[in-house]
LUMPATOR-143993 format. One record per residue: residue number from 1; x, z, y of N, C-alpha, C in turn. Coordinates in Angstrom, 1 decimal. Layout:
BEGIN
  num    n.xx    n.zz    n.yy   ca.xx   ca.zz   ca.yy    c.xx    c.zz    c.yy
  NUM       X       Z       Y       X       Z       Y       X       Z       Y
...
This chain:
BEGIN
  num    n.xx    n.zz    n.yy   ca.xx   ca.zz   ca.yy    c.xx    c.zz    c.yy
    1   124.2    85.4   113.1   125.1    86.1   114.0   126.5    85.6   114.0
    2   126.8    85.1   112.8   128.5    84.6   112.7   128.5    83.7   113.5
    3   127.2    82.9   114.4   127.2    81.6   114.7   126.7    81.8   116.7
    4   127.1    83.2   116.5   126.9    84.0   117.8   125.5    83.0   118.7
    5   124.6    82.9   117.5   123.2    82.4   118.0   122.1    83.9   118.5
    6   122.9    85.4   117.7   121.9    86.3   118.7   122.8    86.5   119.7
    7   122.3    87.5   120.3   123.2    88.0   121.4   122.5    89.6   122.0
    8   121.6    89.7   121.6   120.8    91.1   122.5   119.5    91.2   121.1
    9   119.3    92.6   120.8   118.6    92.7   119.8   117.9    94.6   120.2
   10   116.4    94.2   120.3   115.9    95.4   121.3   115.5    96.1   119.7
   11   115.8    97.5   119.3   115.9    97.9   117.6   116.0    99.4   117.9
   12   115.3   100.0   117.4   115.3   101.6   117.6   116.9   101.9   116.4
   13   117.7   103.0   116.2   118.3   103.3   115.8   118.4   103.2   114.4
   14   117.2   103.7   113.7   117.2   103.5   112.1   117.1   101.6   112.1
   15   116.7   100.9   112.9   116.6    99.6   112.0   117.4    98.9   112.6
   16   118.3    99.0   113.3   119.8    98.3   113.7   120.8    99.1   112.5
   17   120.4   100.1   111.7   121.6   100.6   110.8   121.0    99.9   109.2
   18   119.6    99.6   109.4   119.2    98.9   108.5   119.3    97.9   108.1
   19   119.1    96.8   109.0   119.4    95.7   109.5   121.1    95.7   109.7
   20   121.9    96.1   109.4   123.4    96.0   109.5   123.4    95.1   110.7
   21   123.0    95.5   111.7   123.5    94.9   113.2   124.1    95.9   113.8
   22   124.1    97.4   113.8   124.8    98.4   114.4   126.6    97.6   113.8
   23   126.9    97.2   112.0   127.9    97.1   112.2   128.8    96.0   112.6
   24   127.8    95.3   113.7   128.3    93.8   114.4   128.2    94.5   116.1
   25   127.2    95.1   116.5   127.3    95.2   118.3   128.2    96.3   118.8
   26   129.2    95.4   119.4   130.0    95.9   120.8   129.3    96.8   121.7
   27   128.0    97.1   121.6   127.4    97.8   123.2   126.3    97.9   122.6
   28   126.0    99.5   122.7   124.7    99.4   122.8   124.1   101.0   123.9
   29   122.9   100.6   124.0   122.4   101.4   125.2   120.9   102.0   124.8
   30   120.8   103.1   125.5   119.3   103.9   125.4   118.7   103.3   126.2
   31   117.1   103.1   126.0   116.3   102.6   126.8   115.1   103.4   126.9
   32   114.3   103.9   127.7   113.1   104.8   127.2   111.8   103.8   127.4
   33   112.0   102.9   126.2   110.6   102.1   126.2   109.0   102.5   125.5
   34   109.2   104.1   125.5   108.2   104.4   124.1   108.6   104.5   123.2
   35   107.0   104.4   122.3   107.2   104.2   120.9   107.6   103.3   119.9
   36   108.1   103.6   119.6   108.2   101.9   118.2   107.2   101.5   117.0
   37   106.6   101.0   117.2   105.3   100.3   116.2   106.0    99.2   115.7
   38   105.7    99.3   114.3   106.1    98.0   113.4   105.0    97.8   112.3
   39   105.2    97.0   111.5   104.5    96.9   110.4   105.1    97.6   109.2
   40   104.0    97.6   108.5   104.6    98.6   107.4   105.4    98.2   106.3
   41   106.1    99.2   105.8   107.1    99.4   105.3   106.8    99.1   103.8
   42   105.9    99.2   103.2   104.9    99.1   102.0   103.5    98.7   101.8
   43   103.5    97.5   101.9   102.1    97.1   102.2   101.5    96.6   100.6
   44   100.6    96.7   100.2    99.8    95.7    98.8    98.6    95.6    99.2
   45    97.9    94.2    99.0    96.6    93.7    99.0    96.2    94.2    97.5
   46    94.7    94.1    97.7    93.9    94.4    97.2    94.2    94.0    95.5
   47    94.2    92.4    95.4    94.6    92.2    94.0    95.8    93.0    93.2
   48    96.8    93.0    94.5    98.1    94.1    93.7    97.3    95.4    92.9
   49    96.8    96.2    94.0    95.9    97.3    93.7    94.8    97.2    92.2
   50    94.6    96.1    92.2    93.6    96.3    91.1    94.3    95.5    89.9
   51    95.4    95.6    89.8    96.0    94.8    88.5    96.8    96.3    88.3
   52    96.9    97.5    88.5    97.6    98.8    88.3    96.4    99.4    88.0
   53    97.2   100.3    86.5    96.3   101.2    86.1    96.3   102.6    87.3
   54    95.5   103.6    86.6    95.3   104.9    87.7    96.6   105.4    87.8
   55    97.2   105.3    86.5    98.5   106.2    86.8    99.9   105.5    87.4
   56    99.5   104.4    87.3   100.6   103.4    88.0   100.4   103.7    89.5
   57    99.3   103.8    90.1    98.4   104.0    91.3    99.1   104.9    91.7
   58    98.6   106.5    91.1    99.2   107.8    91.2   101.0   108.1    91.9
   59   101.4   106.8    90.6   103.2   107.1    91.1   103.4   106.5    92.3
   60   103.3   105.7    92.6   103.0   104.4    94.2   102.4   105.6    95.1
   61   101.7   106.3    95.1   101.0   107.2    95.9   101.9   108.1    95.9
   62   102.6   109.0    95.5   103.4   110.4    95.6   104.5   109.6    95.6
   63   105.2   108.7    95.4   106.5   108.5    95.7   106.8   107.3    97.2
   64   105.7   107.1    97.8   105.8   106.0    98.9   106.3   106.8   100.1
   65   105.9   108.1    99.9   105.9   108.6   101.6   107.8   109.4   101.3
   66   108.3   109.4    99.7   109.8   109.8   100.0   110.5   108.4   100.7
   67   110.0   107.0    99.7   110.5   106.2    99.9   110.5   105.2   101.4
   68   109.8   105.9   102.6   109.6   105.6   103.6   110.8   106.6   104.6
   69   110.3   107.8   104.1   111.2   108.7   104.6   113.1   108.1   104.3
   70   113.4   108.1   103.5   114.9   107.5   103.1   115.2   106.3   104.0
   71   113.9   105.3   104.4   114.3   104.1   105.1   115.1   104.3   106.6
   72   114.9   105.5   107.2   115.0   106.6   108.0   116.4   107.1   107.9
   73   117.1   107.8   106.4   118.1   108.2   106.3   119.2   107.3   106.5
């Protein structure tokens, strides 16, 4: 961006403040395009999964859905 190579960046609200491009654009505008589908926020393949014991499992499981929620905050 210093190299003013973007110029227009289509970004729901939480991920232009995540992406620190809210604190670079001059303009920005509501669009009612729907929903926003992305990929996920926390993804592990299979091998990750099976190299964790159950309780390692457990913590990953009860703490992913705060840790998604805050990406939000």
């Amino acid at each position: 961006m210093s190299h003013s190579v973007v110029t227009a960046a289509v970004q729901p609200i939480g991920a232009l403040k995540g992406h620190s491009l809210i604190e670079v654009a001059k303009h920005m505008m509501e669009l009612p395009l729907g929903t926003y589908h992305s990929g996920s926020i926390f993804a592990a393949g299979p091998k990750f999964w099976s190299s964790l014991s159950p309780e390692q499992c457990a913590q990953i499981i009860k703490n992913v859905p705060e840790a998604v929620a805050q990406t939000e905050v």
